[in-house]
FINU-308368 format. One record per residue (C-alpha): residue number from 1; chain; x, y, z. Coordinates in steps of 0.1 Angstrom, whole numbers, plus 5000, padded with zeros to 4 digits. Layout:
<rec><gumi>NUM</gumi><fivex>A</fivex><xx>X</xx><yy>Y</yy><zz>Z</zz></rec>
...
REM end
This chain:
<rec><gumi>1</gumi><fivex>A</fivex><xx>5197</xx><yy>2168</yy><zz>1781</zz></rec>
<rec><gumi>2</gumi><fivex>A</fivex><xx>5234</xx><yy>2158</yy><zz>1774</zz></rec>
<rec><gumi>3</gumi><fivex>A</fivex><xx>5259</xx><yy>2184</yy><zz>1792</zz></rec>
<rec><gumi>4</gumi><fivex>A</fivex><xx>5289</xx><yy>2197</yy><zz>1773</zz></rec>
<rec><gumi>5</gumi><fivex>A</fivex><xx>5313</xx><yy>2179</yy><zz>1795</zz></rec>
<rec><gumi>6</gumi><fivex>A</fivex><xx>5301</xx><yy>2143</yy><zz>1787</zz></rec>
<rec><gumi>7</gumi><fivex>A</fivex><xx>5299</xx><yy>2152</yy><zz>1750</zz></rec>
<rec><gumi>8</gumi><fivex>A</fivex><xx>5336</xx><yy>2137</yy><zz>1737</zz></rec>
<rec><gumi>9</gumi><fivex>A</fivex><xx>5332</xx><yy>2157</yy><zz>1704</zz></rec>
<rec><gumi>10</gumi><fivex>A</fivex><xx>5332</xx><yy>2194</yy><zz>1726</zz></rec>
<rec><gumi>11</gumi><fivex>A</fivex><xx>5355</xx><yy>2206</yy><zz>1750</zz></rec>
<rec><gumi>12</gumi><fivex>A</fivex><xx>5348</xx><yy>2205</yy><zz>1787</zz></rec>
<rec><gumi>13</gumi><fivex>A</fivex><xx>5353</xx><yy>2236</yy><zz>1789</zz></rec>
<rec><gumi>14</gumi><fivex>A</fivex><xx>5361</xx><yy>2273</yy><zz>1768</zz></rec>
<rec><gumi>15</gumi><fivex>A</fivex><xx>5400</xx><yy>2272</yy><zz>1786</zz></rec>
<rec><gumi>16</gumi><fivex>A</fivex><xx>5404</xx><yy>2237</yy><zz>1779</zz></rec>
<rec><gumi>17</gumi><fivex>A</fivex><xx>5411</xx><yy>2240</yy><zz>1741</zz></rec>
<rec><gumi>18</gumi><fivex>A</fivex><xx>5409</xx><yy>2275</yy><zz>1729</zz></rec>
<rec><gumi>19</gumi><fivex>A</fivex><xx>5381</xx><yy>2281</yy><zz>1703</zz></rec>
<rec><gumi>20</gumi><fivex>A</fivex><xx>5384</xx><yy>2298</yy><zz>1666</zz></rec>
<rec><gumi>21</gumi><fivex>A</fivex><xx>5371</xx><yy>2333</yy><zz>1668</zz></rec>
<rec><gumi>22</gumi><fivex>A</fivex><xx>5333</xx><yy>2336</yy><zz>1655</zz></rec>
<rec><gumi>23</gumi><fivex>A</fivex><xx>5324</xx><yy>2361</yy><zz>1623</zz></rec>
<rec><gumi>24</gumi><fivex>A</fivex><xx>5306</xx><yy>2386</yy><zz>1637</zz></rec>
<rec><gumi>25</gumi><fivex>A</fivex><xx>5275</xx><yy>2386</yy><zz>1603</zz></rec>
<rec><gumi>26</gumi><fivex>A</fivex><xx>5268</xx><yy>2422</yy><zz>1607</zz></rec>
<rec><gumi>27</gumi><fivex>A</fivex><xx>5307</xx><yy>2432</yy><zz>1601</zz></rec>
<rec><gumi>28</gumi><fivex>A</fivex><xx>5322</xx><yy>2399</yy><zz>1587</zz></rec>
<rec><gumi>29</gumi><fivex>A</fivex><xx>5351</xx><yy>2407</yy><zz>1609</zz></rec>
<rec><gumi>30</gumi><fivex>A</fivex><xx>5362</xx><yy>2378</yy><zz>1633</zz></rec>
<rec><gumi>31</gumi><fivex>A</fivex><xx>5353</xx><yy>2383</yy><zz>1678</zz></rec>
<rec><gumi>32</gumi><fivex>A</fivex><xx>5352</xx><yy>2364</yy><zz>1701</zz></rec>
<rec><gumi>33</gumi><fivex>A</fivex><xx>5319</xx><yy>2362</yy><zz>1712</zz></rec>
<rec><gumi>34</gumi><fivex>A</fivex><xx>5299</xx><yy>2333</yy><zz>1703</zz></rec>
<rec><gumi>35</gumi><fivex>A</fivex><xx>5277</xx><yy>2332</yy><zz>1673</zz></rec>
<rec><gumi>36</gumi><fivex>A</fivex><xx>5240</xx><yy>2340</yy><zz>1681</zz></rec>
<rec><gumi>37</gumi><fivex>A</fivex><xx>5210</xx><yy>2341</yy><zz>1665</zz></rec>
<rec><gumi>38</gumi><fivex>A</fivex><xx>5208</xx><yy>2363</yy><zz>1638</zz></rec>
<rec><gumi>39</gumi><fivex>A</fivex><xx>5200</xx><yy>2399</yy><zz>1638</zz></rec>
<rec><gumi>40</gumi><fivex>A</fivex><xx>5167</xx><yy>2414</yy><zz>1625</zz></rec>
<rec><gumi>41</gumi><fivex>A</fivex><xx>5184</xx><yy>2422</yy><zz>1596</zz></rec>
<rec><gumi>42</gumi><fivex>A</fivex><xx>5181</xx><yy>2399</yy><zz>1566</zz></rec>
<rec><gumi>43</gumi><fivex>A</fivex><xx>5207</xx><yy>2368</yy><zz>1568</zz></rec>
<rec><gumi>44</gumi><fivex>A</fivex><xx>5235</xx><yy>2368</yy><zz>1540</zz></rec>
<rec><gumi>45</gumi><fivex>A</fivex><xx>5221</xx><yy>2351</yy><zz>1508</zz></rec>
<rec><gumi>46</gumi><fivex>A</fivex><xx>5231</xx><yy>2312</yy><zz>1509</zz></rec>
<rec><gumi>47</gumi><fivex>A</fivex><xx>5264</xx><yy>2303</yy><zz>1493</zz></rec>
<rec><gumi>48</gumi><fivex>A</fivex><xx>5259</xx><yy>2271</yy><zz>1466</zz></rec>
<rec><gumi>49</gumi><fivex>A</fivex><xx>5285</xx><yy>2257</yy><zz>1443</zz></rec>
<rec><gumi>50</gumi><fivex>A</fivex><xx>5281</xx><yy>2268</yy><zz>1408</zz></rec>
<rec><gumi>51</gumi><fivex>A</fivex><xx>5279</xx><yy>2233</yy><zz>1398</zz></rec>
<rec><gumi>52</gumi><fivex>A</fivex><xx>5247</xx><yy>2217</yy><zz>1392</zz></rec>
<rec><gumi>53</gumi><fivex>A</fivex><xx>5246</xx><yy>2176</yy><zz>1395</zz></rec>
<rec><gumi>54</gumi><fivex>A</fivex><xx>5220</xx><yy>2168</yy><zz>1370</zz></rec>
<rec><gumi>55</gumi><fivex>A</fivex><xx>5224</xx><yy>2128</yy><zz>1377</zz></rec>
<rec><gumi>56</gumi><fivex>A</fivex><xx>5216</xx><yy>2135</yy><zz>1416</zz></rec>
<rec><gumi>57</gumi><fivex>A</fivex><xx>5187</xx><yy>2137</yy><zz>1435</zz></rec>
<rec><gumi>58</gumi><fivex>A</fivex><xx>5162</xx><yy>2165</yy><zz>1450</zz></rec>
<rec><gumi>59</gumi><fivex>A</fivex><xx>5185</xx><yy>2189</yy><zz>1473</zz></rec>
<rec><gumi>60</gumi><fivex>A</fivex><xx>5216</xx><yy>2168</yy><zz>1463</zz></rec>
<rec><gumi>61</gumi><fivex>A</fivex><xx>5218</xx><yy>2189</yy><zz>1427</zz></rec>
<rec><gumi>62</gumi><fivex>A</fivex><xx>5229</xx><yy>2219</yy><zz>1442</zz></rec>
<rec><gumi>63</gumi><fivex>A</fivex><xx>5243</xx><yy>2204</yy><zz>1474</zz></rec>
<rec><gumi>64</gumi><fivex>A</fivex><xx>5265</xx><yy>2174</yy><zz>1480</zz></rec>
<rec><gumi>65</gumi><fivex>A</fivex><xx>5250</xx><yy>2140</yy><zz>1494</zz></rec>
<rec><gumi>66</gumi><fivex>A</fivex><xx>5255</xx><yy>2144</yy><zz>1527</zz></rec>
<rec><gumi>67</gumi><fivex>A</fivex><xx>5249</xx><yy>2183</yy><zz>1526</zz></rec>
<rec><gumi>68</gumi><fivex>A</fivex><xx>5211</xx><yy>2174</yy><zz>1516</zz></rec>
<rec><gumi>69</gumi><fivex>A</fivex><xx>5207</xx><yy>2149</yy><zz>1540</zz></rec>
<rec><gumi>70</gumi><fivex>A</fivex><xx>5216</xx><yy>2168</yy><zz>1567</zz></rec>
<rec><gumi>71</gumi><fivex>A</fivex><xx>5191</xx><yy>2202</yy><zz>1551</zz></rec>
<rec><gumi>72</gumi><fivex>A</fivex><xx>5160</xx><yy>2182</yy><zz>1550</zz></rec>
<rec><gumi>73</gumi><fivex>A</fivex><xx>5169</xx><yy>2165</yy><zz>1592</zz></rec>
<rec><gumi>74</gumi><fivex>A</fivex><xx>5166</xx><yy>2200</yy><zz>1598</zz></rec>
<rec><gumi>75</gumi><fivex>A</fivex><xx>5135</xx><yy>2212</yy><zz>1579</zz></rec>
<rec><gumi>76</gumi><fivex>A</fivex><xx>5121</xx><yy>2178</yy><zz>1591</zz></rec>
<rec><gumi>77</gumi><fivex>A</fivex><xx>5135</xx><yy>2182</yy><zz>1630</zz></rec>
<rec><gumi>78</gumi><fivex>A</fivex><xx>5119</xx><yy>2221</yy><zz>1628</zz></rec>
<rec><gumi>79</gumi><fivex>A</fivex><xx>5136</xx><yy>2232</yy><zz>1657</zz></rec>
<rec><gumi>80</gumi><fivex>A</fivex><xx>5168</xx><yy>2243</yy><zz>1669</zz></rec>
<rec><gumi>81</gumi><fivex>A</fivex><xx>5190</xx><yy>2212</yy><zz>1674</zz></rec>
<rec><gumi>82</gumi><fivex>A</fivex><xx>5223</xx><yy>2196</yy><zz>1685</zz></rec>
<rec><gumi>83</gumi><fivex>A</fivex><xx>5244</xx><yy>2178</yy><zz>1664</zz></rec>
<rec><gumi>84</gumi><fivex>A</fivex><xx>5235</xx><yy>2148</yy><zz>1680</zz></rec>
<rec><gumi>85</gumi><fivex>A</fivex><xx>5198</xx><yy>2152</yy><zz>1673</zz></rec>
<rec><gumi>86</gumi><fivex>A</fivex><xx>5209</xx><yy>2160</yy><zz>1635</zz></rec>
<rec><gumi>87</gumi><fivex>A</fivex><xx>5232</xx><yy>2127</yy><zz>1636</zz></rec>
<rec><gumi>88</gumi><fivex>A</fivex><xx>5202</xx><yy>2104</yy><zz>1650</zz></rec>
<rec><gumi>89</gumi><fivex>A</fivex><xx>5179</xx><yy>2116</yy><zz>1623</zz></rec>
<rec><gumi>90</gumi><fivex>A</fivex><xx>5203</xx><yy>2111</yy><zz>1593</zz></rec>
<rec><gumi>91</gumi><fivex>A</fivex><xx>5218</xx><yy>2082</yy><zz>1606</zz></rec>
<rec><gumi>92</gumi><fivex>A</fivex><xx>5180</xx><yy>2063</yy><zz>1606</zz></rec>
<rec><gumi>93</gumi><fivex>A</fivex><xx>5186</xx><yy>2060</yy><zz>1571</zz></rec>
<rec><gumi>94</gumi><fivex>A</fivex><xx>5224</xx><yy>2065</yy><zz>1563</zz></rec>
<rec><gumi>95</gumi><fivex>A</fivex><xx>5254</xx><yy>2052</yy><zz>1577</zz></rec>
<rec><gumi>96</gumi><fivex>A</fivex><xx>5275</xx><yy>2082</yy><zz>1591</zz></rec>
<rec><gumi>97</gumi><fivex>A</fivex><xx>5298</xx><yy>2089</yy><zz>1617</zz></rec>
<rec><gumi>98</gumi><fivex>A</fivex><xx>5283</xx><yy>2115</yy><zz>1640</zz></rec>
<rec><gumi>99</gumi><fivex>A</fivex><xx>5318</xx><yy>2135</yy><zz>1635</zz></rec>
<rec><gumi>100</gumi><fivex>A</fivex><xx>5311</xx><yy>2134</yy><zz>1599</zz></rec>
<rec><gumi>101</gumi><fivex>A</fivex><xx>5274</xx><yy>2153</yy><zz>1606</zz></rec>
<rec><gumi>102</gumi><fivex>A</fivex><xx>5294</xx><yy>2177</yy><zz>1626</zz></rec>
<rec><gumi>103</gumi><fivex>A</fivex><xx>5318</xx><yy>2188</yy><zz>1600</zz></rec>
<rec><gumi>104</gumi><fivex>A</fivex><xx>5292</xx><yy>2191</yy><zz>1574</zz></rec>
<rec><gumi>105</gumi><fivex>A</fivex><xx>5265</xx><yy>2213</yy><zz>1601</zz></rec>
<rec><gumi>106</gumi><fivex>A</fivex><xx>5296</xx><yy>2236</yy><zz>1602</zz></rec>
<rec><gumi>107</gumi><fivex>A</fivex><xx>5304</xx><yy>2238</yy><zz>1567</zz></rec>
<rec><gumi>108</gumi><fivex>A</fivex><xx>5266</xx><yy>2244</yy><zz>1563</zz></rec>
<rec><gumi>109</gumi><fivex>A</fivex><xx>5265</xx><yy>2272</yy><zz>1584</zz></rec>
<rec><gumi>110</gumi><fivex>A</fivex><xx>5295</xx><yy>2283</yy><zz>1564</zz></rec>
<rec><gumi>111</gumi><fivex>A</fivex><xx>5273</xx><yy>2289</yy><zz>1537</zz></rec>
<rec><gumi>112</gumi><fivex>A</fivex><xx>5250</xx><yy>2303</yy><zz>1555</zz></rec>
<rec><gumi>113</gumi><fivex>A</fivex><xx>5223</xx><yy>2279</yy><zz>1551</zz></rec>
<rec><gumi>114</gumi><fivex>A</fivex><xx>5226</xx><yy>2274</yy><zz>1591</zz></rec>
<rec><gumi>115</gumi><fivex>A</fivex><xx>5232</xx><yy>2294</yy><zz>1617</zz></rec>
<rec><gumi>116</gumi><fivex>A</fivex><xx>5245</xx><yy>2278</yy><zz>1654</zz></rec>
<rec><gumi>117</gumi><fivex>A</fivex><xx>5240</xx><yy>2291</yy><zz>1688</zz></rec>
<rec><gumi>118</gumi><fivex>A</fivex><xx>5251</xx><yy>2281</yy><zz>1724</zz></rec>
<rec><gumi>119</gumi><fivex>A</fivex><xx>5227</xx><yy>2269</yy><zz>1749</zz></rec>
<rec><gumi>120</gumi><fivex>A</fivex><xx>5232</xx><yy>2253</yy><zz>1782</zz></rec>
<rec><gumi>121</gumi><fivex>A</fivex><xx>5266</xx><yy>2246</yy><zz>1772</zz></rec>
<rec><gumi>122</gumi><fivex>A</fivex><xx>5258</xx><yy>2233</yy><zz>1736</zz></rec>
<rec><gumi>123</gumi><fivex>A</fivex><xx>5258</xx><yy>2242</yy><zz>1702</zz></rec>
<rec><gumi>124</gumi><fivex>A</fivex><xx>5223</xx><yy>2243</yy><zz>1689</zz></rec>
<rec><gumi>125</gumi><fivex>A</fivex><xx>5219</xx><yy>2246</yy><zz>1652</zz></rec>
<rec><gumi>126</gumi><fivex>A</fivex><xx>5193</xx><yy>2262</yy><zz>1628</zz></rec>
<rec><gumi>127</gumi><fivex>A</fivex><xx>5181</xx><yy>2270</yy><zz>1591</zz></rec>
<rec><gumi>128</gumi><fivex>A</fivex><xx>5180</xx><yy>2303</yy><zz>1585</zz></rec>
<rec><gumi>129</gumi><fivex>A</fivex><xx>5155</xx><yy>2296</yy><zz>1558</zz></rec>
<rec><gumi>130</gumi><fivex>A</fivex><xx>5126</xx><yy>2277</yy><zz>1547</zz></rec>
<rec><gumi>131</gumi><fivex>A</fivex><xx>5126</xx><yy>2249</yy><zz>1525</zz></rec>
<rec><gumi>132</gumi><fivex>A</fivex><xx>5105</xx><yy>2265</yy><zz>1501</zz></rec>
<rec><gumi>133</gumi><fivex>A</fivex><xx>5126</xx><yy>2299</yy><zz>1501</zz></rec>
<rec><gumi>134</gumi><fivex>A</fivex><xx>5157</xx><yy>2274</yy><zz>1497</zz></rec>
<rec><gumi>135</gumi><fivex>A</fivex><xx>5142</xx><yy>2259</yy><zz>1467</zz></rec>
<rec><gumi>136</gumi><fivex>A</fivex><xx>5133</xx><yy>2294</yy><zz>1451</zz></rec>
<rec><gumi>137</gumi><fivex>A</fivex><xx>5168</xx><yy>2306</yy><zz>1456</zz></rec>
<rec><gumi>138</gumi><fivex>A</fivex><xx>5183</xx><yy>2276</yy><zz>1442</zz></rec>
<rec><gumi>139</gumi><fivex>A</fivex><xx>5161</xx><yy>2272</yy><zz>1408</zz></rec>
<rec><gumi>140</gumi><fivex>A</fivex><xx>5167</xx><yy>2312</yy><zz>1406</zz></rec>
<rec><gumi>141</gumi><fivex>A</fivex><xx>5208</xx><yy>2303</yy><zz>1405</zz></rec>
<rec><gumi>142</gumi><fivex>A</fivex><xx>5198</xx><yy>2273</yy><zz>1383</zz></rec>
<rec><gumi>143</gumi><fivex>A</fivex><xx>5181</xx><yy>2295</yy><zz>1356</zz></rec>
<rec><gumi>144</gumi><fivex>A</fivex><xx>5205</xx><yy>2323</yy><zz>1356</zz></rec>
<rec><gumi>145</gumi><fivex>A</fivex><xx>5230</xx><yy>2301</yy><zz>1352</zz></rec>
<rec><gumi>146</gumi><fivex>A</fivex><xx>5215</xx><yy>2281</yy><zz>1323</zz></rec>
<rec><gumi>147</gumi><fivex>A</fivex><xx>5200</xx><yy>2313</yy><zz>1308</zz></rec>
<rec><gumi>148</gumi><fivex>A</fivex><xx>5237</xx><yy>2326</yy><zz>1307</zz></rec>
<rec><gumi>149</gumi><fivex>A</fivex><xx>5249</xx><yy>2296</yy><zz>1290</zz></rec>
<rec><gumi>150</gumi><fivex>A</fivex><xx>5214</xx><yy>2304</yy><zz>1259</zz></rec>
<rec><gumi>151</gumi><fivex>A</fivex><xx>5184</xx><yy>2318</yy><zz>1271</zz></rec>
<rec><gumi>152</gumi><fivex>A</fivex><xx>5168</xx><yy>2306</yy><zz>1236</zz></rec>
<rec><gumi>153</gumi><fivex>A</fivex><xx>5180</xx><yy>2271</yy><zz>1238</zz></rec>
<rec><gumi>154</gumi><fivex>A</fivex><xx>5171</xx><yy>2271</yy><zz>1274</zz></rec>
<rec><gumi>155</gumi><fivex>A</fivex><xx>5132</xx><yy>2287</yy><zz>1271</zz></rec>
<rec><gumi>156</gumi><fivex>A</fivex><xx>5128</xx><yy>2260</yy><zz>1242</zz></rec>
<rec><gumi>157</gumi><fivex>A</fivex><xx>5142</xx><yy>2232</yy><zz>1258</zz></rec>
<rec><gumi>158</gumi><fivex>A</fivex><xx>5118</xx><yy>2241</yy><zz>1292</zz></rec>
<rec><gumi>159</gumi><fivex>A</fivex><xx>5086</xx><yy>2245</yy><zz>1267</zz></rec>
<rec><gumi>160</gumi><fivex>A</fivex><xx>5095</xx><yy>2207</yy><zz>1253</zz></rec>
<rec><gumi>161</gumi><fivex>A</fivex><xx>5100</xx><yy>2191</yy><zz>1284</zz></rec>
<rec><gumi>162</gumi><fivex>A</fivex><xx>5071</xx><yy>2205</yy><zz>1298</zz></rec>
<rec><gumi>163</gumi><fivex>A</fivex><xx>5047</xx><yy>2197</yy><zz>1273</zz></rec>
<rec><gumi>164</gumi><fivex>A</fivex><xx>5064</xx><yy>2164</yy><zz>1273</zz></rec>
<rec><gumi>165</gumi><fivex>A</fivex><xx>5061</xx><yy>2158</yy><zz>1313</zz></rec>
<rec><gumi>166</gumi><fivex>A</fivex><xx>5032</xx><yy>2178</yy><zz>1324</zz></rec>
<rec><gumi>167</gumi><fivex>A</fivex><xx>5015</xx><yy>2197</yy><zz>1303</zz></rec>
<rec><gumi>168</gumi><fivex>A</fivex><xx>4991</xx><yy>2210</yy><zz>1335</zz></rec>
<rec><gumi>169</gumi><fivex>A</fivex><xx>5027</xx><yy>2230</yy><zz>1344</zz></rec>
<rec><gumi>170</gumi><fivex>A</fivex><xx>5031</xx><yy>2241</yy><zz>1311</zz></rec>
<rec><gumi>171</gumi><fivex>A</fivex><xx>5000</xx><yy>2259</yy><zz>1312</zz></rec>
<rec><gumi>172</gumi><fivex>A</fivex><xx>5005</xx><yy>2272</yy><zz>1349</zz></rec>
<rec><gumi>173</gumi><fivex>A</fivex><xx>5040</xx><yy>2288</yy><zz>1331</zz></rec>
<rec><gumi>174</gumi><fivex>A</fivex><xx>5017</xx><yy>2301</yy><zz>1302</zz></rec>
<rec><gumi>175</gumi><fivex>A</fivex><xx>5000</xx><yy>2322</yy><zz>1333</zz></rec>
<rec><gumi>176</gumi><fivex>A</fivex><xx>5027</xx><yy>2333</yy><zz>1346</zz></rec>
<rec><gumi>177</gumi><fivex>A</fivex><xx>5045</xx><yy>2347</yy><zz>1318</zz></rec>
<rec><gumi>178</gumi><fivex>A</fivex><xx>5011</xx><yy>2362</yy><zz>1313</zz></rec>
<rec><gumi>179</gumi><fivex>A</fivex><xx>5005</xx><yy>2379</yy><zz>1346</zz></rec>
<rec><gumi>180</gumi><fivex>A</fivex><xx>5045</xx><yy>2391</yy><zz>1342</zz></rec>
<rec><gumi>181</gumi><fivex>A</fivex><xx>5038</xx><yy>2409</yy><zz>1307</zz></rec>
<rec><gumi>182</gumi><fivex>A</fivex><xx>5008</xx><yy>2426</yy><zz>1322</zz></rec>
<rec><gumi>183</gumi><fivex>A</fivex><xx>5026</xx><yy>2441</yy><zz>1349</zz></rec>
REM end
């Protein structure tokens, strides 16, 4: 395992360059102990952009490029992991800078789609969901957003391209707003 000291992107050591105060998750109010896994309690819902890229790809719609890239090396790794790790993963298929990775774990667990935790002198980092509750929470903020914008227009339009596409899922939809009336 690679120590802290011969990692160049970490300090040597907690004196050497003083470190940012960590968000305590059960107050929100900054410490200066050093985020750990999360608490019992549910984790804070994930934070996406309210912007939905309809010309991108998989993950990629509601997060950026890299941002994606990075979410499914982690559902694929399945275990906490270093930045490193992350980096080697990503970078089998897309040229980035391992610095790069780093800024975008951090902004990651910003949102709170990752959470990071010391061990043996590194920062190990982890999702704080599945993939599958990811991708519920996401097409929930997609639909509300589109239903706000014409819930007629919107239930149309998802009936046509439906029947258009798959007409196997337009029936499985057909059962569920079935089952929902009956409860």
């Amino acid at each position: 395992m690679i120590k802290r000291s011969h990692d160049p992107l970490l300090p040597e050591s907690s004196a050497a360059v003083p470190r940012k105060p960590s968000i305590d998750r059960t107050s929100r109010r900054p410490n200066d102990a050093t985020p750990t896994s999360p608490s019992p309690s549910p984790s804070p819902s994930p934070q996406l952009h309210d912007t939905l890229r309809l010309s991108a790809d998989g993950l990629a719609k509601v997060l950026g490029d890299l941002e994606a890239r990075v979410m499914a090396a982690m559902w694929h790794i399945g275990t906490p992991s270093t930045a490193r790790s992350v980096h080697a993963y990503v970078a089998r298929t897309h040229h980035v800078a391992l610095l790069t990775v780093v800024t975008v774990l951090n902004k990651l667990v910003r949102k709170n789609l990752l959470q990071r935790e010391e061990r043996d002198g590194l920062l190990h980092f982890d999702v704080t969901m599945t993939e599958a509750a990811f991708m519920q929470h996401a097409s929930r903020r997609v639909v509300e957003g589109i239903l706000s914008f014409s819930s007629n227009a919107m239930a149309a339009s998802l009936v046509d391209v439906l029947a258009e596409r798959d007409p196997d899922q337009l029936a499985e939809l057909a059962r569920l707003i079935a089952a929902r009336l009956k409860s």
